[in-house]
DRENTI-240056 format. One record per atom (N, C-alpha, C): residue in three letters; x, z, y; residue number from 1; atom name. Coordinates in Angstrom, 2 decimals. Layout:
<rs>
- ALA, X, Z, Y, NUM, CA
...
</rs>
This chain:
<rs>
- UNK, 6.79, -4.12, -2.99, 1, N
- UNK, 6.71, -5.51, -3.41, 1, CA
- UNK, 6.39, -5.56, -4.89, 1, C
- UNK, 5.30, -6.17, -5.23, 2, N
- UNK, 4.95, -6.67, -6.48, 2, CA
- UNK, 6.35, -7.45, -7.29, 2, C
- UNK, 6.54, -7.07, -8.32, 3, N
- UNK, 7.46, -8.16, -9.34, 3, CA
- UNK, 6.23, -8.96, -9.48, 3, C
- UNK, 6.86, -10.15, -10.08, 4, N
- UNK, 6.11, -11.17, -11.38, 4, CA
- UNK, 5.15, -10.42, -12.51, 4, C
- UNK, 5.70, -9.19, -12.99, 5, N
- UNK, 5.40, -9.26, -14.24, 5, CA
- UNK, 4.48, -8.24, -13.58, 5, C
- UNK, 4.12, -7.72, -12.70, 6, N
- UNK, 2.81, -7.41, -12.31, 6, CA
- UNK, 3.36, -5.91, -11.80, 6, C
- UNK, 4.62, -5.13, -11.57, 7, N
- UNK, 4.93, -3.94, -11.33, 7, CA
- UNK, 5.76, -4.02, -9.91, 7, C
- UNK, 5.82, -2.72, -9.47, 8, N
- UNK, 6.23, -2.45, -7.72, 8, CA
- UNK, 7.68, -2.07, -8.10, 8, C
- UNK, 8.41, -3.49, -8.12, 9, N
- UNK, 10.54, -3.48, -8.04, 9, CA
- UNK, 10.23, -2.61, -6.76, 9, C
- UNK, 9.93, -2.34, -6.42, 10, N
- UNK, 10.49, -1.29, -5.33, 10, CA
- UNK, 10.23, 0.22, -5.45, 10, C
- UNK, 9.67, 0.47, -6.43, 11, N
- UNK, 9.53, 1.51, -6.59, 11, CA
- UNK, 10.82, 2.24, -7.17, 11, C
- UNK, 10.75, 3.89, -6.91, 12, N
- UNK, 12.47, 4.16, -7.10, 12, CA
- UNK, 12.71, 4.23, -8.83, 12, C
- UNK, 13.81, 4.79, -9.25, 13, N
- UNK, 14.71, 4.73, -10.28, 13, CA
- UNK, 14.31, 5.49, -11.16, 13, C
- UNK, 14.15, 6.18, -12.25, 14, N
- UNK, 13.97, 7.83, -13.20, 14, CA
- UNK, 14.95, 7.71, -13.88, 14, C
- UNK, 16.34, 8.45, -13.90, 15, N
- UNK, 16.73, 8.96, -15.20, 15, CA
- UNK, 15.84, 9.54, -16.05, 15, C
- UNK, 16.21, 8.65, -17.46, 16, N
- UNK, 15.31, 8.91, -18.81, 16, CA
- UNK, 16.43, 9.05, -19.96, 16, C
- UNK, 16.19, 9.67, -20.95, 17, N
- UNK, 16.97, 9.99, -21.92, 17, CA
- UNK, 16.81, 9.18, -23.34, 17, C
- UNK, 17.87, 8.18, -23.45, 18, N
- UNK, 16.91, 7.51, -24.79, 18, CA
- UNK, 17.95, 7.52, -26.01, 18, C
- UNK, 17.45, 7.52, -27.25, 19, N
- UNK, 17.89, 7.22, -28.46, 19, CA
- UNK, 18.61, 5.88, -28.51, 19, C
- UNK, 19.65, 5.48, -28.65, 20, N
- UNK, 19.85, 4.52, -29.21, 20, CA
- UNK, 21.11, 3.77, -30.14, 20, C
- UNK, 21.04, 3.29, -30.96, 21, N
- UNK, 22.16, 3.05, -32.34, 21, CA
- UNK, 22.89, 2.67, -31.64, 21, C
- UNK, 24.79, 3.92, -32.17, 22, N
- UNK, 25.62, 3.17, -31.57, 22, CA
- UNK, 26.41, 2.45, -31.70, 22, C
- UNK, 25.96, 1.62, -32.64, 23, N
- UNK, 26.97, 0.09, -33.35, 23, CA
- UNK, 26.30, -0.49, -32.08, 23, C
- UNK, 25.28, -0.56, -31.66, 24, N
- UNK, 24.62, -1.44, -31.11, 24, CA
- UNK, 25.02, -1.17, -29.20, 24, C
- UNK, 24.77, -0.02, -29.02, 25, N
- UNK, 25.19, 0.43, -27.89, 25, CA
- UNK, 26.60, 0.01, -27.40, 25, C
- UNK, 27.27, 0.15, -28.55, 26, N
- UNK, 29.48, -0.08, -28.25, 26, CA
- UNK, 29.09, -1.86, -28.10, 26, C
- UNK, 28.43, -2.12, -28.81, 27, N
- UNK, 28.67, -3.96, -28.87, 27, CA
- UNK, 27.90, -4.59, -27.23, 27, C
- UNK, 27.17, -3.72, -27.13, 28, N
- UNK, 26.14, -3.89, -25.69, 28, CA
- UNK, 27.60, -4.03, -24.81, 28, C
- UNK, 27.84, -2.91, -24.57, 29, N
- UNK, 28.74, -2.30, -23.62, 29, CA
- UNK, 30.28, -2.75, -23.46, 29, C
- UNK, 30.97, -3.42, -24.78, 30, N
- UNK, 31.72, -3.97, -25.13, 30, CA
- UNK, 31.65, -5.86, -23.90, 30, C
- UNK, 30.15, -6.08, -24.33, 31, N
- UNK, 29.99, -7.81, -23.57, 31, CA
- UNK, 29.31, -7.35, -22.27, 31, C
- UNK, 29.62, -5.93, -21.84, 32, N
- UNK, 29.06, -5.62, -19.99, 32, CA
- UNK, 27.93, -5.79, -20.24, 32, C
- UNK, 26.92, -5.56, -20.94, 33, N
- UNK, 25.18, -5.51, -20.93, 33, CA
- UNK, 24.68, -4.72, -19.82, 33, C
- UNK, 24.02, -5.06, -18.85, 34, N
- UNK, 23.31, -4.02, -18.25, 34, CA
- UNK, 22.23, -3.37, -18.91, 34, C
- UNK, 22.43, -2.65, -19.46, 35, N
- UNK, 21.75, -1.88, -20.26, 35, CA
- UNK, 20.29, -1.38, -19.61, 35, C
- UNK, 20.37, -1.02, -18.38, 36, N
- UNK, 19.21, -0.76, -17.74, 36, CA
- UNK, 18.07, -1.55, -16.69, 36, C
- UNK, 19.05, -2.91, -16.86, 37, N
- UNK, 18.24, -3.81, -16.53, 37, CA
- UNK, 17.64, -5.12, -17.41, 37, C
- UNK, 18.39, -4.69, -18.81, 38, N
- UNK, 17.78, -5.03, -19.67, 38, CA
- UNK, 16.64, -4.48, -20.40, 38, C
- UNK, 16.75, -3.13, -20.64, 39, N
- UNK, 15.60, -1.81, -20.42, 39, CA
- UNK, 14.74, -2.38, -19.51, 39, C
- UNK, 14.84, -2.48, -18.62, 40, N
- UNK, 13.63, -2.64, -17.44, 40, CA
- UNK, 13.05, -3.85, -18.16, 40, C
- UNK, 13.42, -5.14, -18.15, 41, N
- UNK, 12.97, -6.44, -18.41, 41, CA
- UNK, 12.53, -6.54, -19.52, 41, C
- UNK, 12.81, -5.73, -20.90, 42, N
- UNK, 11.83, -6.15, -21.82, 42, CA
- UNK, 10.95, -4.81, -21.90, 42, C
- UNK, 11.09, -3.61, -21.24, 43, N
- UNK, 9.78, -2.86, -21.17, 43, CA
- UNK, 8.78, -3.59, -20.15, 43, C
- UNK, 9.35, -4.48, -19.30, 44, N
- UNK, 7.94, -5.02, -18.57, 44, CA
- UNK, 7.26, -5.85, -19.41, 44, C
- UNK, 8.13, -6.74, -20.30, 45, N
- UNK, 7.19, -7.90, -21.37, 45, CA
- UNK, 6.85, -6.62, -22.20, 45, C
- UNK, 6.44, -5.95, -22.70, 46, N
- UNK, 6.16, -5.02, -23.57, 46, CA
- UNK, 4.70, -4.39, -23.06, 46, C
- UNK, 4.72, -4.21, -21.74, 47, N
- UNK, 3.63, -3.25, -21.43, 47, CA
- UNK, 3.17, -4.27, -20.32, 47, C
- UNK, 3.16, -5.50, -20.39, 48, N
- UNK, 2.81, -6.12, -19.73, 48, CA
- UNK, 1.77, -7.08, -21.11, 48, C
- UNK, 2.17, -7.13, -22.26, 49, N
- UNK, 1.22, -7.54, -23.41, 49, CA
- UNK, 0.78, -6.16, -24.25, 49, C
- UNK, 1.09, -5.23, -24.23, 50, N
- UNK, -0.14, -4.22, -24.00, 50, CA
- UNK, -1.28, -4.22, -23.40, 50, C
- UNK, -0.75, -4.48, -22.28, 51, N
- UNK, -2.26, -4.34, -20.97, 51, CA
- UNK, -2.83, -5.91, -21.52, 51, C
- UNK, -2.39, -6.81, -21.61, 52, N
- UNK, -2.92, -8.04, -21.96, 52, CA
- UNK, -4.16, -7.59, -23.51, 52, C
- UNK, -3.30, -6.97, -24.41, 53, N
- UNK, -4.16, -6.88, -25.53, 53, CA
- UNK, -5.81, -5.98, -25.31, 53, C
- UNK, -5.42, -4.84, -24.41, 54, N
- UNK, -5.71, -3.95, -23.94, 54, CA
- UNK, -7.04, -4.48, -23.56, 54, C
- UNK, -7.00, -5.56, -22.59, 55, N
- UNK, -8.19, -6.53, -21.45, 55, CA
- UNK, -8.93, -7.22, -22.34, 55, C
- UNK, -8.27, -7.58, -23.77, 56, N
- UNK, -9.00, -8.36, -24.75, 56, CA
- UNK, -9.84, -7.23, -25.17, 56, C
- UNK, -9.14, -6.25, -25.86, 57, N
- UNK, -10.37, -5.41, -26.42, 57, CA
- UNK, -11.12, -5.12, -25.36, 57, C
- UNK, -11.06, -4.79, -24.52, 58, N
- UNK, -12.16, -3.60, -23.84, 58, CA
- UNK, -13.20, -5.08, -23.19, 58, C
- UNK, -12.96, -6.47, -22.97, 59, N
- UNK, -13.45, -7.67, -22.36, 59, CA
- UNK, -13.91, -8.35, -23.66, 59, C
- UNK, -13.91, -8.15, -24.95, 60, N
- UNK, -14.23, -8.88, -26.48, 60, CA
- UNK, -15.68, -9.63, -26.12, 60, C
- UNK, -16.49, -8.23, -25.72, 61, N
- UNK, -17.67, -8.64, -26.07, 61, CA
- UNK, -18.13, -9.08, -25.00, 61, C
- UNK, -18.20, -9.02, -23.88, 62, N
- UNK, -18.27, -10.20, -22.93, 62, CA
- UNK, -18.26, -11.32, -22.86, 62, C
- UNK, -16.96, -11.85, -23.36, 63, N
- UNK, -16.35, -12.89, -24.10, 63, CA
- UNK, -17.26, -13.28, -25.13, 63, C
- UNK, -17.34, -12.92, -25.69, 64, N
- UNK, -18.23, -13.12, -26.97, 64, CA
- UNK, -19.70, -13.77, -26.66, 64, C
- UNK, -20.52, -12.61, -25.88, 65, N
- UNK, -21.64, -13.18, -25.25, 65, CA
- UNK, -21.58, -14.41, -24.26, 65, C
- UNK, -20.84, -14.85, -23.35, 66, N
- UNK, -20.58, -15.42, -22.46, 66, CA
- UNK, -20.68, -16.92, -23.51, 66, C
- UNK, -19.53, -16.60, -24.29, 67, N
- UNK, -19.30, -17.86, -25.19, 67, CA
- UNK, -20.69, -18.37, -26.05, 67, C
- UNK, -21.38, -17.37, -26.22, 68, N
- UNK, -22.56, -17.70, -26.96, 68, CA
- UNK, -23.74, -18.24, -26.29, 68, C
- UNK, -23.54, -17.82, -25.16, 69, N
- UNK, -24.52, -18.58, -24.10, 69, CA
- UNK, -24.42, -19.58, -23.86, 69, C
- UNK, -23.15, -19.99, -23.50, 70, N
- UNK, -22.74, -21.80, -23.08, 70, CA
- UNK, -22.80, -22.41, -24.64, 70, C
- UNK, -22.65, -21.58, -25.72, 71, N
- UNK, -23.13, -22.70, -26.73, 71, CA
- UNK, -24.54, -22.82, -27.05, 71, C
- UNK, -25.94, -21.85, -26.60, 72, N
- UNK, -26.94, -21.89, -26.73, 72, CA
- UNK, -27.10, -23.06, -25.39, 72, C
- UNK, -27.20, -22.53, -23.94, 73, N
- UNK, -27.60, -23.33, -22.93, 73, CA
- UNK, -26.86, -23.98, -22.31, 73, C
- UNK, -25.14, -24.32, -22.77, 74, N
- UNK, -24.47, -25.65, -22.15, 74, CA
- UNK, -23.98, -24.13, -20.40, 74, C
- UNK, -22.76, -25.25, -20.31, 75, N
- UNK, -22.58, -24.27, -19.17, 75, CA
- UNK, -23.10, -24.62, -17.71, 75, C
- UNK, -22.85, -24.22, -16.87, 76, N
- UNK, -23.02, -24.50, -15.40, 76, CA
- UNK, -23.03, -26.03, -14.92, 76, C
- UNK, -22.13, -26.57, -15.06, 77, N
- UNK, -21.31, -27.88, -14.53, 77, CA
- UNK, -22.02, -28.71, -15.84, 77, C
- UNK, -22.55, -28.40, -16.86, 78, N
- UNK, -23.28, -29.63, -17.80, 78, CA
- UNK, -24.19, -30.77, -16.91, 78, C
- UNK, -25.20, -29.71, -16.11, 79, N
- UNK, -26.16, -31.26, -15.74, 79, CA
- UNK, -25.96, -31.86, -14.94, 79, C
- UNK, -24.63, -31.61, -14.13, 80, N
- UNK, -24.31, -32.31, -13.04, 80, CA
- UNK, -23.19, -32.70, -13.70, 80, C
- UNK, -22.79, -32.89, -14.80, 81, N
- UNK, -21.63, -34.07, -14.95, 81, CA
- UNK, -22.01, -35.63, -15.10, 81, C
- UNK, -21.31, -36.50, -14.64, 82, N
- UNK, -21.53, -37.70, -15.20, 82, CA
- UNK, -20.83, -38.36, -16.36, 82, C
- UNK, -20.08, -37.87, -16.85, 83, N
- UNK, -19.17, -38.61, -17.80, 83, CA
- UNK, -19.70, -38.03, -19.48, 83, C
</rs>
């Protein structure tokens, strides 16, 4: 099953080993943070506007041309509008 943010929640688990400050870790853990499902949720906004930035560069100039065309010859839907 697809999540929202564009990745397979069903895919299984990895223990991973991470760095992290432990003023910050005791205060997490102190107010019950799920720590690893907070991990999960902002590495998906993270690499979910990666890939976003990602589609801009490698799509720029497309974009670019595309846009330059409808300002040279008007787009598709111009001569059939009435308003």
């Amino acid at each position: 099953m697809e999540h929202p943010g564009g990745y397979d929640s069903n895919a299984p688990r990895k223990a991973t080993n991470l760095s992290v400050n432990s003023d910050l870790l005791a205060r997490a853990r102190a107010l019950n943070i799920n720590l690893s499902r907070v991990f999960e949720q902002r590495l998906a906004e993270v690499v979910r506007e990666a890939e976003r930035e990602r589609w801009v560069r490698e799509n720029t100039a497309a974009i670019e041309d595309y846009n330059a065309r409808v300002a040279e010859e008007g787009s598709f839907g111009d001569k059939l509008r009435r308003f």
